[in-house]
C-alpha positions in Angstrom: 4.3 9.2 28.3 6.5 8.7 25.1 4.7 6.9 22.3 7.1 5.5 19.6 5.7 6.4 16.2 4.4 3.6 13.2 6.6 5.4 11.0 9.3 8.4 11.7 11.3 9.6 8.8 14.3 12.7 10.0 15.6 14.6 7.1 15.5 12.3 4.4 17.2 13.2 1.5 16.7 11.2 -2.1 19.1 12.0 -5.2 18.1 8.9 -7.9 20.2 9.5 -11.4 21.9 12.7 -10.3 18.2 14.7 -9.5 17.2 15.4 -6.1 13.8 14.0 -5.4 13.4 13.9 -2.0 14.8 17.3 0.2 15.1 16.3 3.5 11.2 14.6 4.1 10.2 14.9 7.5 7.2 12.5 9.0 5.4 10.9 11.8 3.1 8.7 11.6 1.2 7.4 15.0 0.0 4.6 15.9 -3.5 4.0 14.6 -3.3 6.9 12.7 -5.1 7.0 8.7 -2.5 9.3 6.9 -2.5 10.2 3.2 0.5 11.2 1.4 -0.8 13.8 -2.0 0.9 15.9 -4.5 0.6 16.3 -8.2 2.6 13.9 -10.1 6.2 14.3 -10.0 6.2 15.2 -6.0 8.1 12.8 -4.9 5.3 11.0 -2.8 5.8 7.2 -4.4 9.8 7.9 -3.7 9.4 8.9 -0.4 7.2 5.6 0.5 9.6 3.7 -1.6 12.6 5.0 0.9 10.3 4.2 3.8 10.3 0.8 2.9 13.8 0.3 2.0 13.2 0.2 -2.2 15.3 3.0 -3.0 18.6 4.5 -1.3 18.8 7.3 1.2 21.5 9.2 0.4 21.1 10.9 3.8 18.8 11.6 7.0 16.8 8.5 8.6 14.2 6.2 8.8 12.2 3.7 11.8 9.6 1.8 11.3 7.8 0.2 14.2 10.2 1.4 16.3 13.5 0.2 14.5 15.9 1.5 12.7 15.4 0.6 9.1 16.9 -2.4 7.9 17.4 -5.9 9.2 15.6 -4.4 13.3 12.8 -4.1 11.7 10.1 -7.2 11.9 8.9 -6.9 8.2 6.6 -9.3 8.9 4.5 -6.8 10.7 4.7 -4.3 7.4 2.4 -5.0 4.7 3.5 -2.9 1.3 1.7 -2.5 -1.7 3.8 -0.7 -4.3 2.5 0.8 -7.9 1.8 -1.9 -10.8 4.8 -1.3 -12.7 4.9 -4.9 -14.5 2.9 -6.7 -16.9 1.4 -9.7 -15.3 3.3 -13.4 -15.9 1.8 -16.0 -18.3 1.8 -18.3 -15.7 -1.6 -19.2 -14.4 -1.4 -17.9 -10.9 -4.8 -17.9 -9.0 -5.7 -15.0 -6.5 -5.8 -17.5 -3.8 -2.2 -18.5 -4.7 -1.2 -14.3 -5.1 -2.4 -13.9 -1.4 -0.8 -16.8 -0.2 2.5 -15.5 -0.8 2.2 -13.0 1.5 2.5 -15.7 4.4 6.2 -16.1 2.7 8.9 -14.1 4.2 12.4 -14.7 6.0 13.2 -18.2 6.5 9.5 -19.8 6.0 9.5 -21.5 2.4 6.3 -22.9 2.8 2.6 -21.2 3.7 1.6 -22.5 7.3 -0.9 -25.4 8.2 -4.0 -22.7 8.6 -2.8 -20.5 5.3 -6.5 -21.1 3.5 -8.4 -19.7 6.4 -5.7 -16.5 6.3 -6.5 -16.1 2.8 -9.8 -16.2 2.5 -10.1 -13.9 5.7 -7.9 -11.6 3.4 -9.9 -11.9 0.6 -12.9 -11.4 2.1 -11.7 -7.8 3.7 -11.5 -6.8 -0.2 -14.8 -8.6 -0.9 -13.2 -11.0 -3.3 -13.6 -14.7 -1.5 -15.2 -15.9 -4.6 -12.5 -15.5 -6.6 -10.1 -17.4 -4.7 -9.0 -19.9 -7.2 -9.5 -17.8 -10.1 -6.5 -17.1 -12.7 -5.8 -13.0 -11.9 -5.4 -12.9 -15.7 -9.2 -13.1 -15.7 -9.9 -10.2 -13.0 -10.3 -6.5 -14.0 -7.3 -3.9 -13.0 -9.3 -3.2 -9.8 -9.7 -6.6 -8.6 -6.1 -7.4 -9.5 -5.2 -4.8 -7.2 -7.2 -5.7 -4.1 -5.5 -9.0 -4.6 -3.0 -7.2 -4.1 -4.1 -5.5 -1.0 -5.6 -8.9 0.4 -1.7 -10.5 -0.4 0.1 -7.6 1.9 -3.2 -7.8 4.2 -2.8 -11.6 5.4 0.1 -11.2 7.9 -2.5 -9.1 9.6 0.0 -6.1 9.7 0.1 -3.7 12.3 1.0 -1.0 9.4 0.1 -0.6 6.1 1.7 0.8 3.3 0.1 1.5 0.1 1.2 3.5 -3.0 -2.0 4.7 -4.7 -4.0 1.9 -4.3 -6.8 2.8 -6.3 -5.5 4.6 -9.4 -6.7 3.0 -12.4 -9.5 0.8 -11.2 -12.6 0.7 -11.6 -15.5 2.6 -9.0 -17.2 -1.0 -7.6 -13.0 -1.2 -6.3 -12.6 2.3 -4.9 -15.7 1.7 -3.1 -14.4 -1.8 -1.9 -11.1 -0.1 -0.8 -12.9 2.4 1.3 -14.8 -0.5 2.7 -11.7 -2.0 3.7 -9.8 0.6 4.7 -12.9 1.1 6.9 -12.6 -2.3 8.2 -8.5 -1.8 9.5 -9.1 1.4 11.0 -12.2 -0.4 13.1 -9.0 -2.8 14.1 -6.7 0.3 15.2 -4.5 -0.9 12.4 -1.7 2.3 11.3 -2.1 3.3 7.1 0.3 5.4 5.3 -1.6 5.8 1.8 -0.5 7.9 -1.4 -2.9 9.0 -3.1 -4.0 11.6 -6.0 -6.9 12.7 -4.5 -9.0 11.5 -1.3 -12.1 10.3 -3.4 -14.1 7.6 -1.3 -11.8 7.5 1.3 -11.6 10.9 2.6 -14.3 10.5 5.9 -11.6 7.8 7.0 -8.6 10.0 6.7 -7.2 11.9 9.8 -4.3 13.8 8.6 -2.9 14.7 5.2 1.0 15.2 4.3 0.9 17.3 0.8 4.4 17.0 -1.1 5.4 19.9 -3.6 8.8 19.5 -5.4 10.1 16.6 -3.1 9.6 18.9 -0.2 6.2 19.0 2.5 3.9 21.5 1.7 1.1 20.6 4.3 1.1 18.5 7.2 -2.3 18.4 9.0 -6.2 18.7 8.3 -7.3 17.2 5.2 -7.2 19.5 2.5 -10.7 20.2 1.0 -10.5 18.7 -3.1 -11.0 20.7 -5.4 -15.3 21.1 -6.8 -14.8 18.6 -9.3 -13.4 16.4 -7.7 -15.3 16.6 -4.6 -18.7 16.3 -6.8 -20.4 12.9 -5.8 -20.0 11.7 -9.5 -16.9 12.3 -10.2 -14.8 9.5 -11.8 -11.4 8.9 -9.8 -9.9 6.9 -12.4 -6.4 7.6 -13.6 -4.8 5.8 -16.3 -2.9 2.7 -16.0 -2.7 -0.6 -17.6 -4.9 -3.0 -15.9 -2.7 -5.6 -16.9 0.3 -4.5 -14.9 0.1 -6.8 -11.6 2.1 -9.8 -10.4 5.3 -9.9 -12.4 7.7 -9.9 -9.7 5.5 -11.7 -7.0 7.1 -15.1 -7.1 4.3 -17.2 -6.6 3.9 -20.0 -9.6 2.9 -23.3 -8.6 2.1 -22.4 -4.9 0.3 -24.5 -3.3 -0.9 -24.8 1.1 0.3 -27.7 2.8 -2.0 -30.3 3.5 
């Protein structure tokens, strides 16, 4: 019996500013399935996600998602993304209930729905943050910023996941959190595409590793094993970022649920 992939990328070819990043990417990812994406820096791994999701042009080969074509087919609400921190958080006073809750936004729907607070604290408490639910994000560490971030993309209940090095930067209490989470969706047969630097805390839950190498795949199958230091129990998977850089573009000042 034919099963339609989560994700199925054909030849995908990325040329951004005149340099090839991408040289003709093929993937599959099944239903259900735990998959990280790793490569050095420079791989092309956060491009290839980006293209998965429609954020930067293919210049050629193809993309479904779900089961669609990519594009307007697709039912994004059933896609939860969580891109890099590339922006330095607003000066608005934005609480992480308020972050999550703007995940229930999408399409046509301006407003959250009746039940949004029960959504969003079942989202926050998947990322063990409940008790922060009307704190300002300008208050939380890096790490907790970013599983508010996780919690926001989590509260459509998506059937796949897309993250883009979820844990780089933050703090070991949230690596440990996102492994507990990440835990928690593959208990629900939820579908994960992850990039990540290295498998740290999360490697028991992974089933299959794609390794990128100069925008093309190098490795498509068993996880690879990291190398001693990184594998050693105390090893610190922090890599540098600004904590700070969060919820620019999320477009959620002033929101409120409906009563």
């Amino acid at each position: 019996m034919h099963v339609t992939p989560a994700v199925l990328a054909r030849g995908v070819r990325v040329v951004l500013s005149g340099n090839v990043i991408l040289r003709g990417i093929d993937l599959s990812v099944n239903d259900g399935e735990v998959v990280a994406l790793l490569g050095a820096n420079g791989s092309g791994k956060s491009t290839l996600v980006r293209a998965l999701v429609g954020a930067v042009p293919i210049e050629s080969g193809e993309v479904e998602l779900l089961g669609k074509p990519l594009g307007g087919a697709v039912d994004w609400s059933r896609i939860g993304y969580v891109p890099q921190r590339v922006s330095a958080a607003t000066g608005v006073p934005t609480t992480a209930g308020e972050v999550v809750t703007s995940g229930l936004l999408h399409g046509h729907r301006l407003r959250p729905p009746r039940h949004a607070r029960r959504l969003v604290l079942d989202a926050l408490e998947l990322v063990g943050l409940t008790h922060h639910l009307d704190r300002p994000v300008r208050e939380l560490s890096g790490g907790q910023q970013q599983r508010v971030l996780i919690a926001r993309a989590l509260v459509r209940d998506p059937a796949l996941l897309v993250l883009d090095e979820p844990v780089a930067g933050v703090d070991l209490p949230s690596q440990e959190a996102f492994a507990t989470t990440l835990g928690a969706l593959t208990a629900r047969g939820r579908t994960v595409l992850v990039v990540l630097h290295e498998l740290g805390a999360i490697a028991p839950l992974v089933q299959r590793a794609v390794v990128l190498r100069h925008g093309a795949v190098v490795h498509d199958g068993a996880p690879p094993t990291p190398a001693r230091e990184h594998g050693d129990p105390d090893h610190d998977h922090v890599h540098p970022h600004d904590p700070d850089e969060a919820f620019a573009d999320t477009g959620v000042a002033g929101l409120r649920w409906e009563p």
